[in-house]
C-alpha positions in Angstrom: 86.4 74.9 96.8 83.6 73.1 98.7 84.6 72.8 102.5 84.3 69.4 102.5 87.3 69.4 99.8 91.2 70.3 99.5 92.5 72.8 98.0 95.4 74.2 96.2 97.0 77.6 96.6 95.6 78.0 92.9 92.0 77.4 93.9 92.3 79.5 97.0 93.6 82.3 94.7 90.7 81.6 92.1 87.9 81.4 95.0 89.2 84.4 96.9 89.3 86.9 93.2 85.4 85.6 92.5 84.2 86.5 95.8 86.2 89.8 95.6 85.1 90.9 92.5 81.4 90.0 93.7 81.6 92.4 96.5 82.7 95.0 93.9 86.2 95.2 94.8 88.1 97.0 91.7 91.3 95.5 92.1 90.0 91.8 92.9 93.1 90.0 91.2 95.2 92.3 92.9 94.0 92.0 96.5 92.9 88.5 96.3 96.7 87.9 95.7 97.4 90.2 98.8 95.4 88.7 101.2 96.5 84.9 100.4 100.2 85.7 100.4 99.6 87.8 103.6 98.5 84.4 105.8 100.5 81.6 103.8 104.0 83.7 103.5 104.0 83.6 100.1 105.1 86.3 97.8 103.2 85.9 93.9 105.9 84.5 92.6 106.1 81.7 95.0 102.2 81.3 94.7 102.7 80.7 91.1 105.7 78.4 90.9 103.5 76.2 93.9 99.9 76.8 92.9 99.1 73.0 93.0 100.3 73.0 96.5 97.9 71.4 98.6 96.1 73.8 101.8 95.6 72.4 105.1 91.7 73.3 106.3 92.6 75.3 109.0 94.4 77.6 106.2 91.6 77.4 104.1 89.4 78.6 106.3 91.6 81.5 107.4 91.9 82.2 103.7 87.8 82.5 103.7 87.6 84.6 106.9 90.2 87.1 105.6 88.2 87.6 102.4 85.0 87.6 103.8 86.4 90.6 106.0 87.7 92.7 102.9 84.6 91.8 101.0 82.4 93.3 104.0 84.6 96.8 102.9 87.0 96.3 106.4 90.4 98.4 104.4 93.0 95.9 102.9 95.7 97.6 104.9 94.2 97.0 108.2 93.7 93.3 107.1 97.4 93.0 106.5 98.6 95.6 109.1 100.8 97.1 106.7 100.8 100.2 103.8 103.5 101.8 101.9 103.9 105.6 102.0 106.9 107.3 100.5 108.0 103.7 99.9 108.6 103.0 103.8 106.9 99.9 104.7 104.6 101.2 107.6 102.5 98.8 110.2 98.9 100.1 110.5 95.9 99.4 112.7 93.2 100.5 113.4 93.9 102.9 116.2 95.4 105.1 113.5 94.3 106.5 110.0 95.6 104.8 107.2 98.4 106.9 105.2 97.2 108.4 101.6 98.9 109.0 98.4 97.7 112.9 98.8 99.7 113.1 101.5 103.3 112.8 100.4 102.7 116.1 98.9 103.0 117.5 102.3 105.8 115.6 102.8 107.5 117.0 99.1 106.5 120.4 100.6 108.2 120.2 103.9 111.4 119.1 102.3 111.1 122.2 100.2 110.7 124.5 103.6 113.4 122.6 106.0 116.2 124.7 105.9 119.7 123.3 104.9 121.8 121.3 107.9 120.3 120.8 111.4 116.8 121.6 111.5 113.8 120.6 114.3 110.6 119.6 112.7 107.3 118.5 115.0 104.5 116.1 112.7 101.1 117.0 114.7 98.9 114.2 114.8 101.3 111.6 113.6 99.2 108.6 113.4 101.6 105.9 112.2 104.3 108.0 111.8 104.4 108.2 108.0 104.9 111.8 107.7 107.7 112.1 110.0 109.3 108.9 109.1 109.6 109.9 105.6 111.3 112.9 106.4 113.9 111.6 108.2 114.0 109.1 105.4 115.3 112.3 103.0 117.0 114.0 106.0 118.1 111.4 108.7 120.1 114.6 110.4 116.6 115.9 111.3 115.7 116.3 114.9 112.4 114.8 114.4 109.4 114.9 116.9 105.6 113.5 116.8 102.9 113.9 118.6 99.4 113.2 119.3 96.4 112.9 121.2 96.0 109.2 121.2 98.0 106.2 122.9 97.4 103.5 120.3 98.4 105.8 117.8 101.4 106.6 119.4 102.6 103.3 120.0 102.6 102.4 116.2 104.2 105.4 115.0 107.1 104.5 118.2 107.2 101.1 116.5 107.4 101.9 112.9 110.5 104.1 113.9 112.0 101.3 115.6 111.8 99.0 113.0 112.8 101.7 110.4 115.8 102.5 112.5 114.8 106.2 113.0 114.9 108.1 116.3 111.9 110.6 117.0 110.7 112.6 119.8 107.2 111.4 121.3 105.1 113.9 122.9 101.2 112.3 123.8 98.8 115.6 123.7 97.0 117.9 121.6 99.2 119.5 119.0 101.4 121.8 120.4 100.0 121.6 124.3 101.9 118.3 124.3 105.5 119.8 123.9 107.1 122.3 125.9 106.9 126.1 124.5 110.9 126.2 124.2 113.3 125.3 122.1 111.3 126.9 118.7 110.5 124.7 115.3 111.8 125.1 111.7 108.8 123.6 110.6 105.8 122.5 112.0 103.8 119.8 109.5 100.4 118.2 110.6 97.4 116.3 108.7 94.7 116.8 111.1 90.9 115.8 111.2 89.0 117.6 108.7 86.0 116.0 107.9 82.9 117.5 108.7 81.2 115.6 111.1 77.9 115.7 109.0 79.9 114.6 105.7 78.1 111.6 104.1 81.7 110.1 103.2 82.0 109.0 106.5 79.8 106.4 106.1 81.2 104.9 102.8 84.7 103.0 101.8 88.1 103.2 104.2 86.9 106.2 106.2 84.0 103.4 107.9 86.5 102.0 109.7 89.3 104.3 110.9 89.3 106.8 114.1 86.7 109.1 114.1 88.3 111.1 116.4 91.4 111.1 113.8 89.0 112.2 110.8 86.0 114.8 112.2 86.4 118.0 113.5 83.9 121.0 114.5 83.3 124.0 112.7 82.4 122.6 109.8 85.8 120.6 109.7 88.1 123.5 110.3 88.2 123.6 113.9 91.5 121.5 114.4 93.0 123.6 111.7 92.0 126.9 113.6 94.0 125.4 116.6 97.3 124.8 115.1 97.2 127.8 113.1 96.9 130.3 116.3 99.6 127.9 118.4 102.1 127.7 115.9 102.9 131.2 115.2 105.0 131.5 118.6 106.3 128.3 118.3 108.5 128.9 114.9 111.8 130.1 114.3 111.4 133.8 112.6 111.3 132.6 108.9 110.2 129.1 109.9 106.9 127.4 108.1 103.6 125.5 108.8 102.2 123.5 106.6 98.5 122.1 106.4 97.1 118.9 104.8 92.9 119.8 104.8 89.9 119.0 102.5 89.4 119.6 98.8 87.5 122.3 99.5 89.0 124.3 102.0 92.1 125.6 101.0 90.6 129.7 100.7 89.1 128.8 104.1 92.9 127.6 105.5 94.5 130.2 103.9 92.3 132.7 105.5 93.1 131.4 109.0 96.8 131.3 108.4 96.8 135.0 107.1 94.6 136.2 110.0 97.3 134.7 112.4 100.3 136.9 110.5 101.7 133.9 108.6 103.7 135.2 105.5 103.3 134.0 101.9 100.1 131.9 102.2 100.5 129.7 99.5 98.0 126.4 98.5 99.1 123.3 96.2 97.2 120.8 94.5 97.8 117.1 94.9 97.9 114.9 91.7 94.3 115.0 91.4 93.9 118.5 90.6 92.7 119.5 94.5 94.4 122.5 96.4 95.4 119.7 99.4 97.9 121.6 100.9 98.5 124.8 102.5 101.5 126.7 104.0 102.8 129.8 105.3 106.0 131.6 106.9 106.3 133.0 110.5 107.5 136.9 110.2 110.9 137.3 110.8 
């Protein structure tokens, strides 16, 4: 569609998959359809049943900017401020990482480990919420509380509770330094940095663009991990759990830590792609 030129929805749609798929997007129809319905209102539906609708330029050209950005490699949920986890429709940006797929095994987990009626779990490191969010969304009884180290991130996990209609506990700090000592947890949960910093990921895909200080962490990536693991032991419950999102690799290394802090039936699981992703253990009685 030349810029000199109208355009329908249609051709918007048509122009938007071609310069997707040139930038090697995989799912060009897909997010081509995303982006356009994102800044006209539309759904597909609509898009379809009014595809020879006429654009106005200034919506054409908002259409272009919007694709040029995702064909650059700037993450699709950034671009629309918005990604589903545990089907909860979360706002993102880009003070905080975007939720995975991977990591609603934590969340299945958890729910395993909360124990039956009134419980007190703590998400370390909440980002946008999602982990915390979605297990209120299973157990709305919970008393729920999030924390982390940064502001921004804070303020869209507070506002993704809002809009969900959940209440949650904010604490801004460093994993357990930001809450009091007293009362104890049932469960702590947390998916904390764990990226080398020297991994050559970094520099590809998603991980270009969110919070470094969310995704990298000394030691070899296990330095954030070592920290929880040696607070959380007096801050259970006897019987009470931690559980551990980390890398692919690192489960034996996880486990390790957890064991050498007297945490009780150290146990990994593997997310749908075959990795050991998650890893939790039980405070002593």
């Amino acid at each position: 569609m030349p810029k000199t030129e109208s355009a329908s929805i249609a051709s918007a749609l048509a122009e938007a998959r071609r310069r997707l798929a040139a930038a090697d997007i995989a799912s060009a129809g897909l997010e081509a359809r995303l982006l356009v319905g994102h800044l006209l209102g539309m759904d597909s539906a609509a898009m379809i049943a009014h595809g020879d609708r006429a654009l106005a330029p200034g919506q054409i050209q908002a259409i272009r900017e919007l694709v040029r950005e995702r064909a650059s490699g700037r993450p699709i949920a950034y671009l629309l401020g918005q990604r589903e986890f545990w089907s909860l429709p979360l706002r993102v940006d880009e003070g905080c990482l975007i939720p995975r797929p991977e990591t609603e095994l934590l969340v299945e987990r958890a729910l395993q480990r909360l124990p039956h009626g009134a419980a007190r779990v703590i998400d370390l490191g909440t980002g946008s919420g999602a982990i915390i969010l979605a297990l209120l969304a299973e157990r709305p009884q919970l008393e729920a509380w999030g924390s982390d180290a940064s502001a921004d991130a804070l303020a869209v996990a507070a506002g993704n509770a809002k809009r969900l209609g959940r209440s949650v506990h904010w604490f801004r700090g460093r994993w357990l330094e930001a809450v009091a000592p007293r009362p104890l947890l049932d469960v702590i949960v947390s998916n904390p940095p764990y990226i080398d910093p020297l991994d050559p990921h970094l520099e590809h895909g998603d991980l270009r663009f969110e919070p470094r200080a969310a995704l990298v962490a000394g030691d070899g990536g296990l330095a954030d991990l070592a920290t929880i693991a040696e607070q959380s032991r007096a801050r259970l419950y006897p019987q009470g759990w931690l559980l551990l999102e980390h890398g692919y690799d690192q489960a034996p290394a996880v486990r390790a830590l957890l064991t050498r802090h007297g945490f009780l039936e150290v146990t990994s699981h593997r997310d749908p792609a075959g990795h050991e992703r998650i890893t939790e253990g039980r405070c002593p009685g």
